[in-house]
KEKE-3310 file (N, C-alpha, C; in steps of 0.2 Angstrom, whole numbers, plus 5000, padded with zeros to 4 digits):
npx = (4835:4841:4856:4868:4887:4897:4915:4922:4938:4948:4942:4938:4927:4919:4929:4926:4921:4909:4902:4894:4881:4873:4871:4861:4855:4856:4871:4881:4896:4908:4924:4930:4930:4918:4910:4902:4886:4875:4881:4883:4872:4867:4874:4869:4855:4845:4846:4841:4846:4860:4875:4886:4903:4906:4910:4913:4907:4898:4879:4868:4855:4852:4856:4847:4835:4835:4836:4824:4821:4826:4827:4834:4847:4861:4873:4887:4888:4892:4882:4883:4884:4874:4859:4846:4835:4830:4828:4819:4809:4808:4803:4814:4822:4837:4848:4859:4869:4875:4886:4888:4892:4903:4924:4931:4945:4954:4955:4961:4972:4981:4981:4990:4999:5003:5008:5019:5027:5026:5033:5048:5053:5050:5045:5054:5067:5068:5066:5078:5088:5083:5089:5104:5110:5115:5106:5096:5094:5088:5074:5062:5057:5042:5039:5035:5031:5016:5001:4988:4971:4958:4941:4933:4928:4925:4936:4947:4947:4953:4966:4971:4975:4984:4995:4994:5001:5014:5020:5016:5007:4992:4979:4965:4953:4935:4917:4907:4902:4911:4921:4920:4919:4932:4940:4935:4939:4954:4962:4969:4961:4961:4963:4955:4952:4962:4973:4975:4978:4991:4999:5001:5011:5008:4992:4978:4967:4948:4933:4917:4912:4902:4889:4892:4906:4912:4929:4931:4944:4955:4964:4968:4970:4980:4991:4996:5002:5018:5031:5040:5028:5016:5003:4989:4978:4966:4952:4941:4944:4939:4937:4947:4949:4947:4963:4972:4980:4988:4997:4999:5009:5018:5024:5027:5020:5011:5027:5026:5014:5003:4993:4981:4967:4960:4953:4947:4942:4944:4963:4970:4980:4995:5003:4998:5000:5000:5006:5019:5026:5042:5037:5027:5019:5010:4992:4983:4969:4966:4962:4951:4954:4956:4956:4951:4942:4934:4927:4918:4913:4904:4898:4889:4883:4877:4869:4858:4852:4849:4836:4827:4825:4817:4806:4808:4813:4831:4841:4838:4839:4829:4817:4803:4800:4796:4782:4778:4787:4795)
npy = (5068:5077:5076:5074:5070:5067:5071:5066:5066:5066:5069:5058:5050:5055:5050:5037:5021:5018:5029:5034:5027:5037:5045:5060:5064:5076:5081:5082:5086:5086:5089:5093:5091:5093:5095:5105:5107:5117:5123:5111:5109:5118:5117:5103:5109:5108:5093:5078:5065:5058:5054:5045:5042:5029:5030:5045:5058:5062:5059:5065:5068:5083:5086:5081:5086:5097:5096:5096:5091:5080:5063:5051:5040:5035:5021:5011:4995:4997:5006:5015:5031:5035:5041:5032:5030:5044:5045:5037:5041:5054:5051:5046:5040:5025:5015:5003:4991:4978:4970:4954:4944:4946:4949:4964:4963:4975:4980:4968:4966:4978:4978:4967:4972:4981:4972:4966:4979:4983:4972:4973:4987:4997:5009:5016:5012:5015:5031:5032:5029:5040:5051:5048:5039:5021:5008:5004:4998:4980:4969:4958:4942:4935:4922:4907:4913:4919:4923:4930:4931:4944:4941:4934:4937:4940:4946:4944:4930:4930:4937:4929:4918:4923:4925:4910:4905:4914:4904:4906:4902:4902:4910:4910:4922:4923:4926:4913:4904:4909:4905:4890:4891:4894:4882:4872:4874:4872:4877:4885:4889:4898:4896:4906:4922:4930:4918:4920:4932:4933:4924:4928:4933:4943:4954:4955:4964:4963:4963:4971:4990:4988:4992:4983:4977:4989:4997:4984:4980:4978:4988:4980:4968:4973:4973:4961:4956:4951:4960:4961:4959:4964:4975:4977:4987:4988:4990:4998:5011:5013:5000:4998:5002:5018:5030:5018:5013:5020:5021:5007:5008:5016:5008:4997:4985:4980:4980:4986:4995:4994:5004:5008:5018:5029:5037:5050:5056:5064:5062:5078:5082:5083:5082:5071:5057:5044:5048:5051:5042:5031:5018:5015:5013:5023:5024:5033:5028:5019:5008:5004:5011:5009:5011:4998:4995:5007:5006:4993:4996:5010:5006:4996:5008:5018:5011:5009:5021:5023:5013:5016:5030:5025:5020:5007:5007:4998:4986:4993:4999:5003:4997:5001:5013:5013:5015:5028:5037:5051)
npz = (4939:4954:4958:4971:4974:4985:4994:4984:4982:4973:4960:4955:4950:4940:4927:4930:4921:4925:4926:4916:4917:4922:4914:4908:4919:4934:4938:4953:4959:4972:4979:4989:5009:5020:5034:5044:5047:5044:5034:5023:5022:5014:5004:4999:4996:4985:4983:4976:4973:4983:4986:4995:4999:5007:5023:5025:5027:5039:5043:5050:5060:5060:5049:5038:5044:5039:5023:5013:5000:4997:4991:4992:5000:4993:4994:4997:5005:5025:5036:5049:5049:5047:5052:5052:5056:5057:5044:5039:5045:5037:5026:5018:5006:5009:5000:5001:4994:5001:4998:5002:4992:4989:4994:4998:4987:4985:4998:5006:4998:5004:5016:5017:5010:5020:5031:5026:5024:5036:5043:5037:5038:5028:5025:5033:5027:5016:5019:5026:5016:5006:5014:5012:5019:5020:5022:5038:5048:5053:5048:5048:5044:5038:5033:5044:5056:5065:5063:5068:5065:5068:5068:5056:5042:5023:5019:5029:5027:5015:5016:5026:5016:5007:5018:5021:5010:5012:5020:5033:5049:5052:5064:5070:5080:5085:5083:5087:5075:5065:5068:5071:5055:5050:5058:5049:5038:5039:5047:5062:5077:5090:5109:5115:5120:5126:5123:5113:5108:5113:5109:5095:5082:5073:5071:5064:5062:5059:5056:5057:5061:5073:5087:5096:5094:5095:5103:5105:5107:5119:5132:5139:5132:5121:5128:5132:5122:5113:5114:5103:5091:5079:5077:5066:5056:5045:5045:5055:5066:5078:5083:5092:5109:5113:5112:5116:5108:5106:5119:5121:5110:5115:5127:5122:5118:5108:5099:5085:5075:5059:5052:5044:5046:5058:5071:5069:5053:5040:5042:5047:5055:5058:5069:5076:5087:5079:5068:5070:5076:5078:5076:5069:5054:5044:5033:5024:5023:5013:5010:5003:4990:4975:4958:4952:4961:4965:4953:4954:4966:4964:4953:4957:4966:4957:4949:4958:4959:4946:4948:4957:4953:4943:4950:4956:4968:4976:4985:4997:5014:5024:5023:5028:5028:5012:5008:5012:5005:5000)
capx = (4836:4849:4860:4875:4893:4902:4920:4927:4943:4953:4937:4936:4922:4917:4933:4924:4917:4902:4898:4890:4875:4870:4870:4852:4853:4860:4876:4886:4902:4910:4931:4932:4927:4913:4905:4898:4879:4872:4884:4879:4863:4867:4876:4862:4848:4840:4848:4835:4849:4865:4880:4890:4907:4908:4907:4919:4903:4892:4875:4864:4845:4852:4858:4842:4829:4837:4836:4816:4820:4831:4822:4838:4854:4863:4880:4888:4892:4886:4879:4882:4887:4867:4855:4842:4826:4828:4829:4813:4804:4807:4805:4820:4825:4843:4848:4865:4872:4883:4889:4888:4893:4912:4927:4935:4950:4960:4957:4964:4979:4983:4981:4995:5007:5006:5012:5026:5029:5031:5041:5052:5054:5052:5047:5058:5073:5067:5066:5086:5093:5083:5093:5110:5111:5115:5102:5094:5091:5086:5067:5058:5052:5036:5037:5036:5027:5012:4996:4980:4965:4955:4936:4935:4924:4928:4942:4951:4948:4957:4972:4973:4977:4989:4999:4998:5006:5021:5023:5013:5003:4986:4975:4957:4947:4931:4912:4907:4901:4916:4929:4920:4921:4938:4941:4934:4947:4960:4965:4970:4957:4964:4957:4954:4954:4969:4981:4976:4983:4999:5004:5002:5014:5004:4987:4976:4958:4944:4927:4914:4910:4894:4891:4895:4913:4916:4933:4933:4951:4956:4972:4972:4972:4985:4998:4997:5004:5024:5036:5040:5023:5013:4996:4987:4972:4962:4944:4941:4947:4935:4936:4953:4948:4951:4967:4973:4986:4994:4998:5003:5015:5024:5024:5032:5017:5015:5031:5024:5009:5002:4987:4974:4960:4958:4947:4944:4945:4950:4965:4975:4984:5002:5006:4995:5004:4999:5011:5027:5029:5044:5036:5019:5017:5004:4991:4976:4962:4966:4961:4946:4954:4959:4951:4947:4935:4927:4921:4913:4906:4902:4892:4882:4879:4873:4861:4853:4851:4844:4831:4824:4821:4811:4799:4809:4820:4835:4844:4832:4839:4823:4809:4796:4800:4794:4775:4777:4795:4795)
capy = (5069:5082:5071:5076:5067:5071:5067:5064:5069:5068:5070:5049:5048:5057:5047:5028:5019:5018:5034:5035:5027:5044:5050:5062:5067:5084:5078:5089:5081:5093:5086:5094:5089:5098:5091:5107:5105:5123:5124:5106:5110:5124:5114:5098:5110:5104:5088:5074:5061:5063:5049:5045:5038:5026:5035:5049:5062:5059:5061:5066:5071:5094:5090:5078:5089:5105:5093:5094:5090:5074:5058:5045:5041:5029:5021:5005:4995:4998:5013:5019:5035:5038:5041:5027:5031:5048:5044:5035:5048:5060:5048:5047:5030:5023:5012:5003:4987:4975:4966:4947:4939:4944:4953:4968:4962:4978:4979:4962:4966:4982:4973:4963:4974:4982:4967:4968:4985:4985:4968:4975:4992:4997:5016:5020:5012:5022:5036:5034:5029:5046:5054:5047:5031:5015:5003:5007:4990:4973:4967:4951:4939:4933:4913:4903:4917:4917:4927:4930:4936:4945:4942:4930:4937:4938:4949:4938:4924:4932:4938:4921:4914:4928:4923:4902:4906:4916:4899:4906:4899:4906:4906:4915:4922:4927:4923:4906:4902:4910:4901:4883:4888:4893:4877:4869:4878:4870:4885:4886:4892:4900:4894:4911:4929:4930:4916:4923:4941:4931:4921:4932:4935:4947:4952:4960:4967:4962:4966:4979:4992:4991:4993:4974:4977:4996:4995:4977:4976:4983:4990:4974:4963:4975:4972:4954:4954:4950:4964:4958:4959:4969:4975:4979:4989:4990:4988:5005:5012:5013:4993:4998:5006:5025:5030:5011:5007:5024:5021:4999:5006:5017:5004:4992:4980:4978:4984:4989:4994:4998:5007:5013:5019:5035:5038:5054:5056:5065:5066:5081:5083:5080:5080:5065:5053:5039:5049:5053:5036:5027:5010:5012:5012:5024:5026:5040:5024:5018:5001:5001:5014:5008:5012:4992:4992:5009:5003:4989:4998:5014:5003:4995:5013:5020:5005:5010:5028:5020:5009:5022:5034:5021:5017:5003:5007:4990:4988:4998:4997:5006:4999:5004:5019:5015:5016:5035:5042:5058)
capz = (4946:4954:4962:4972:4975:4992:4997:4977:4984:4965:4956:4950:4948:4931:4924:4929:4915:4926:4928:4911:4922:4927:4908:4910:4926:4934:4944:4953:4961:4977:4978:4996:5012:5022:5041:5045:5046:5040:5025:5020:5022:5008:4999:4996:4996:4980:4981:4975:4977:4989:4985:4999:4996:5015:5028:5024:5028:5045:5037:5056:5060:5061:5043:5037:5045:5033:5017:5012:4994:4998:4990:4992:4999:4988:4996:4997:5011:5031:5036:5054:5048:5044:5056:5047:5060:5053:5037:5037:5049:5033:5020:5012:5006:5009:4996:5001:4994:5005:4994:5003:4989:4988:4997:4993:4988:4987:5006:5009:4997:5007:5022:5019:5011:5028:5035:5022:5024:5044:5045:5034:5038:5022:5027:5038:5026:5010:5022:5028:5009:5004:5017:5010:5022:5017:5029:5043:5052:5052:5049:5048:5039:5039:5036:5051:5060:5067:5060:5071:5060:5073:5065:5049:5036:5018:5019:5032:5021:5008:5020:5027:5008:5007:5024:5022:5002:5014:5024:5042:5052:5051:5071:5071:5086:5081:5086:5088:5070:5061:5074:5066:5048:5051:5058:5043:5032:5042:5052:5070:5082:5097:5113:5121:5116:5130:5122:5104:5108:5116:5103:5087:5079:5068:5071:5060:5063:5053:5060:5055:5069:5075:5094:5099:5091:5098:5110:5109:5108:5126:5132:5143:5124:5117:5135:5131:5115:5109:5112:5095:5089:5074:5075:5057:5058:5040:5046:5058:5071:5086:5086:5098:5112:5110:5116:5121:5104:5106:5125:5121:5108:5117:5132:5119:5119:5104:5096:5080:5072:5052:5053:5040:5049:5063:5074:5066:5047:5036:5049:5045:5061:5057:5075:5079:5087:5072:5063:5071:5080:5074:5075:5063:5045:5043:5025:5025:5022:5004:5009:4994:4987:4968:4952:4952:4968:4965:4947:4956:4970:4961:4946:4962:4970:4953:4950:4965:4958:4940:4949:4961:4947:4938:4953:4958:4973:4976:4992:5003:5021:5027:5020:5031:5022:5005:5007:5012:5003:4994)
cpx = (4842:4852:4867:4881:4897:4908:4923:4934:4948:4949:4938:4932:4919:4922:4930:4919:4908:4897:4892:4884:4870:4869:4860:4851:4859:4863:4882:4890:4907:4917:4933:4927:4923:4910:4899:4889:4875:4876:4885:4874:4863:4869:4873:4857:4842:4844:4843:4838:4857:4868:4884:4897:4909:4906:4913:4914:4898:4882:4868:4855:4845:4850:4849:4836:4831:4837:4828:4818:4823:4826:4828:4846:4859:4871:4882:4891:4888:4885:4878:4883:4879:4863:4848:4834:4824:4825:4821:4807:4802:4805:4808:4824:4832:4843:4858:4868:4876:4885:4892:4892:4902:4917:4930:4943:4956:4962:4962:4973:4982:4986:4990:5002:5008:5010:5018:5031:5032:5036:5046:5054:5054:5051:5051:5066:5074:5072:5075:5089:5090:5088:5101:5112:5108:5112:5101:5094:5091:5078:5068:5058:5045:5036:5040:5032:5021:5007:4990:4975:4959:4947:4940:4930:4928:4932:4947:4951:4955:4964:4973:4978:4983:4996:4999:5006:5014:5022:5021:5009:4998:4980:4970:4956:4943:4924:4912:4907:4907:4922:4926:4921:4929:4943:4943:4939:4954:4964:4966:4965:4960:4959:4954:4955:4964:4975:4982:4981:4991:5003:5006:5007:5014:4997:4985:4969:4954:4937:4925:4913:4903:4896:4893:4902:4914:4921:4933:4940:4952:4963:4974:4976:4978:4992:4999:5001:5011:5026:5039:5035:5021:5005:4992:4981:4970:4954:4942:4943:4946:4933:4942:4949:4952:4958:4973:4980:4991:5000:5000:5007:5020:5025:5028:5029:5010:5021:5033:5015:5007:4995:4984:4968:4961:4952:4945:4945:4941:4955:4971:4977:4990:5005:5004:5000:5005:5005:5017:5031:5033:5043:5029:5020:5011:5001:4985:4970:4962:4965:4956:4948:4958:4953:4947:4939:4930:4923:4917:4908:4903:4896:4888:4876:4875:4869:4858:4848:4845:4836:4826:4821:4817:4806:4802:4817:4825:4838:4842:4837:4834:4818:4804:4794:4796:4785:4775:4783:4793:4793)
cpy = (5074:5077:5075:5070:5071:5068:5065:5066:5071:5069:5063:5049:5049:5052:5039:5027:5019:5023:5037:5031:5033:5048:5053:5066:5072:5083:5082:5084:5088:5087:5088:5090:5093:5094:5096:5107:5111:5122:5114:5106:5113:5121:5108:5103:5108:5098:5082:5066:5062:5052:5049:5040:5035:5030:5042:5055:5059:5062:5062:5068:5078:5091:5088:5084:5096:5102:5093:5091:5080:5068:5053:5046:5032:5029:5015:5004:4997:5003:5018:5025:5039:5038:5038:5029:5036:5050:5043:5039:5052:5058:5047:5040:5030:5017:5011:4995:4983:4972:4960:4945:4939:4952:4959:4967:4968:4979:4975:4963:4973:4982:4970:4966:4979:4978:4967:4972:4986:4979:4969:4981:4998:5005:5019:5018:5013:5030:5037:5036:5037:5051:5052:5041:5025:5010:5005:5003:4984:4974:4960:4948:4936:4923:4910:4909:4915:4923:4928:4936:4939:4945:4935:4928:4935:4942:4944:4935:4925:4935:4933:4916:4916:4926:4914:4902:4908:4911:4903:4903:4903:4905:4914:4914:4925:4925:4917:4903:4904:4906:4893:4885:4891:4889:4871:4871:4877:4875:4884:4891:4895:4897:4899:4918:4931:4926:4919:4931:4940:4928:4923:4934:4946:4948:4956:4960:4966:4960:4971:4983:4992:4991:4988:4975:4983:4993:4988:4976:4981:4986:4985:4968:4966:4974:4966:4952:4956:4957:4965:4957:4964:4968:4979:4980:4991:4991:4994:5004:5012:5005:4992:5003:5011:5028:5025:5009:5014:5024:5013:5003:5010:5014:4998:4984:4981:4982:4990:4989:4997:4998:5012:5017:5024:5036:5045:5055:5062:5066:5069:5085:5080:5079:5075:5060:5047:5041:5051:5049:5031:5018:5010:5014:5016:5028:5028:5034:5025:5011:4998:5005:5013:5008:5005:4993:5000:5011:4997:4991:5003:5013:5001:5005:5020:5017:5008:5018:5026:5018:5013:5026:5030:5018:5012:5002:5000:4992:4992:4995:4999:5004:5000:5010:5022:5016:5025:5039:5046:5056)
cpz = (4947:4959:4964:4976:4981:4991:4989:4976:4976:4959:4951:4948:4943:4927:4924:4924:4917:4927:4923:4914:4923:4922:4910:4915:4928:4940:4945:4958:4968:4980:4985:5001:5017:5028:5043:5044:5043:5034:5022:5021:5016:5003:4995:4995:4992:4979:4981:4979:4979:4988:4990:4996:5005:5019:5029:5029:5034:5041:5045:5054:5059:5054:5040:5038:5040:5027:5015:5004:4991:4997:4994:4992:4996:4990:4994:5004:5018:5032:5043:5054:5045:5048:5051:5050:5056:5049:5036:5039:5045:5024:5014:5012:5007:5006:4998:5000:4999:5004:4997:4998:4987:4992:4994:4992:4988:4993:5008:5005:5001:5013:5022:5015:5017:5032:5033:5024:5033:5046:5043:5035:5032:5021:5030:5034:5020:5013:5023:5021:5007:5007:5017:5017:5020:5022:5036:5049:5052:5056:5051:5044:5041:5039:5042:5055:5058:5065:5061:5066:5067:5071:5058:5044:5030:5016:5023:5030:5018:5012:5020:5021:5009:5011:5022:5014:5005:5020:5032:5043:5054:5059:5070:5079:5081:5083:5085:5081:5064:5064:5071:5057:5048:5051:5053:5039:5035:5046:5059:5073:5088:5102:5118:5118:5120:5124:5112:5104:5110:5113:5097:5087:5075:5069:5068:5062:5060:5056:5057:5062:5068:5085:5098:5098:5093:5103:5112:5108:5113:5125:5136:5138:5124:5125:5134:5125:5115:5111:5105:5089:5085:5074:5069:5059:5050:5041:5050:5064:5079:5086:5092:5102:5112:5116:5118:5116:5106:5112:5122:5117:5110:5123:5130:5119:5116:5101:5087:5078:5066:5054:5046:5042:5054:5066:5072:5060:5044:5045:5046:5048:5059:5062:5078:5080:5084:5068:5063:5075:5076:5072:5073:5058:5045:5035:5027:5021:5017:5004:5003:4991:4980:4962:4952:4956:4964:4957:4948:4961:4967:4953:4952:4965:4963:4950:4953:4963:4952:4943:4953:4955:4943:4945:4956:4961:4976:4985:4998:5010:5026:5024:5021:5028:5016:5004:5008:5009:4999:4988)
residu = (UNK:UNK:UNK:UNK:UNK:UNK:UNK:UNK:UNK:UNK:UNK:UNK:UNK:UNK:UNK:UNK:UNK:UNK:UNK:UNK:UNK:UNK:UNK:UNK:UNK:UNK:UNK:UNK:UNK:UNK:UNK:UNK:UNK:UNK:UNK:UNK:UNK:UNK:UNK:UNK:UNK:UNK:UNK:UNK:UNK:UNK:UNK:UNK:UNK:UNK:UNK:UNK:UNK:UNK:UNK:UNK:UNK:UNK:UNK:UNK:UNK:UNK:UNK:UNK:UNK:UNK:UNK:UNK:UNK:UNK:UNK:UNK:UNK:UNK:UNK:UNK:UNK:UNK:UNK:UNK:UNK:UNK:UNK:UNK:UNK:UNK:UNK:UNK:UNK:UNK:UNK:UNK:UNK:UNK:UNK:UNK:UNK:UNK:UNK:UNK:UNK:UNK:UNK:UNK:UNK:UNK:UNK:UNK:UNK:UNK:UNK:UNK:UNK:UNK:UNK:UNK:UNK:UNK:UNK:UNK:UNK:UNK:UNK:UNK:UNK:UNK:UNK:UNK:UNK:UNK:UNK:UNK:UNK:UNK:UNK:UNK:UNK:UNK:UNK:UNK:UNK:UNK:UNK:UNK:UNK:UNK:UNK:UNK:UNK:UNK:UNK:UNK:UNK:UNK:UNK:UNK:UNK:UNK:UNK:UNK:UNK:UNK:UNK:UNK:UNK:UNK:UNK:UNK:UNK:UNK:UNK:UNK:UNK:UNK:UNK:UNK:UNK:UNK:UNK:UNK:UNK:UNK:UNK:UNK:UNK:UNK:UNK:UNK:UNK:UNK:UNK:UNK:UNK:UNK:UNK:UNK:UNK:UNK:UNK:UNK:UNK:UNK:UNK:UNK:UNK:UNK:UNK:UNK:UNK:UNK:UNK:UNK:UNK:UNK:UNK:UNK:UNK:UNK:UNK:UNK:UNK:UNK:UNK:UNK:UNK:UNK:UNK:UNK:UNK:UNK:UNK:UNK:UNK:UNK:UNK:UNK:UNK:UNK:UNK:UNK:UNK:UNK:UNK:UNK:UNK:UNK:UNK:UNK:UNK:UNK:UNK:UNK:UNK:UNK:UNK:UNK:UNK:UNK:UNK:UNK:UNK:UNK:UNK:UNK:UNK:UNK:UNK:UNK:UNK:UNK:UNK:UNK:UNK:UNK:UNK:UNK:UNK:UNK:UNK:UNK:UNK:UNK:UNK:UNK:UNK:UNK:UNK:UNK:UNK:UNK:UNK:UNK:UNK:UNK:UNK:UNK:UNK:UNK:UNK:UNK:UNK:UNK:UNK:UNK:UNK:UNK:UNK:UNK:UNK:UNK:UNK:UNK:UNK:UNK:UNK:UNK:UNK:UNK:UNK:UNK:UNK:UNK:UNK:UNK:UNK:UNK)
# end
């Protein structure tokens, strides 16, 4: 198959031990990033299969209908970033893991060295010492503070662990089913999304987007929260209403926040106000990005590729599809 690689920003991917998977097949790998819809049209034209690395690349119905040769896109993970009716309309399977059965721990460890990194200042007091000044401040500590998980899959899980180990006090909001197994875990349930945004210490975001979760955290949520407060976004960004955290943090409510996520990405506006505000921590969405994770997720999303080419497509999220696909 001719399979092509989007988005391989440092060229990883031929370096993973998994990538021997593909030995056979004529794989071509593209290190830049590309939206335009005609010149990614040019650039899959003979593409059989088309690897996506998350949602770096939007994948719509212009570019889809200018693909005739596209059997399968092979990802890991959710997939709003696909237009999935299309998909099926054209018969082009989507083959995308969600790997249920475990967290991505790099995220959760990234997670929490942001928590780190902004109670302490730990940017801003490199930044001075580079500059021939001896301390810049006075941070935090984290034990005895208070740590709202906002969501509590299995990444918040594994944060939670993270934060009781620094001596905090761990309080969930989240739908009704995850707010009882939280409970069971000895956790603090908040009694209201109000007194949760009011008493965190620390809240961190932990939610997939889908349309239920767009803008659920308002700009009335973030006015409620500690002048002393830090809000930690690893999960994405249009879970804050847009606009809403740049406006709370110069209002001073919250008074910090570390962010990995943009509402636009790649974001390589250095005037964006994420990155010239001196109260955020901000990292270009490296929350899975460690050789660990993408030898675990990049073995699943070449799986998907193997089983396909032998007839027997895995992970299907469109199986209406498989009776008529290319």
């Amino acid at each position: 198959m001719k399979i092509t690689i989007l988005d391989d920003y440092f060229d990883t991917l031929r370096t993973l031990d998994c990538f021997q998977k593909l030995d056979g097949h004529d794989v071509t790998i593209w290190n830049d990033h590309l939206q335009e819809t005609e010149a990614l049209a040019d650039r899959l034209r003979d593409t059989d299969a088309l690897v996506l690395i998350r949602e770096r690349t939007k994948i719509r119905t212009p570019l889809l209908e200018r693909l005739p040769n596209l059997k399968l896109i092979s990802q890991r993970s959710v997939y709003p970033h696909i237009d999935i009716d299309t998909c099926t309309e054209l018969g082009i399977v989507v083959s995308s893991d969600l790997h249920m059965g475990s967290p991505s721990y790099a995220t959760a460890e990234l997670t929490w060295a942001l928590v780190l990194a902004a109670m302490r200042d730990i940017p801003q007091q490199t930044a001075s010492l580079q500059r021939g000044k001896w301390q810049m401040g006075v941070g935090n500590t984290a034990r005895g503070k208070t740590i709202g998980l906002y969501g509590y899959g299995r990444i918040a899980q594994v944060v939670g662990e993270y934060a009781r180990a620094f001596g905090m006090e761990v309080m969930v909001w989240a739908r009704e089913e995850s707010r009882k197994r939280a409970a069971d875990d000895g956790l603090i349930v908040a009694d209201g999304k109000e007194t949760f945004f009011a008493k965190a210490d620390i809240l961190s975001l932990h939610m997939r987007l889908v349309d239920a979760t767009r803008g659920i955290v308002t700009a009335a949520d973030l006015a409620r929260m500690k002048p002393t407060a830090l809000i930690v976004n690893t999960s994405r960004a249009p879970l804050i209403e847009s606009g809403a955290l740049v406006a709370a943090l110069e209002s001073g409510r919250p008074g910090k926040a570390a962010v990995d996520v943009y509402e636009e990405e790649p974001l390589r506006d250095h005037s964006h106000p994420l990155l010239n505000m001196p109260n955020v921590v901000a990292t270009p969405h490296i929350g899975y990005v460690t050789r660990d994770e993408y030898e675990l997720q990049f073995s699943d999303v070449f799986d998907q590729i193997v089983s396909y080419s032998a007839g027997t497509p895995t992970n299907v999220v469109n199986p209406d599809v498989l009776p008529n696909r290319r």
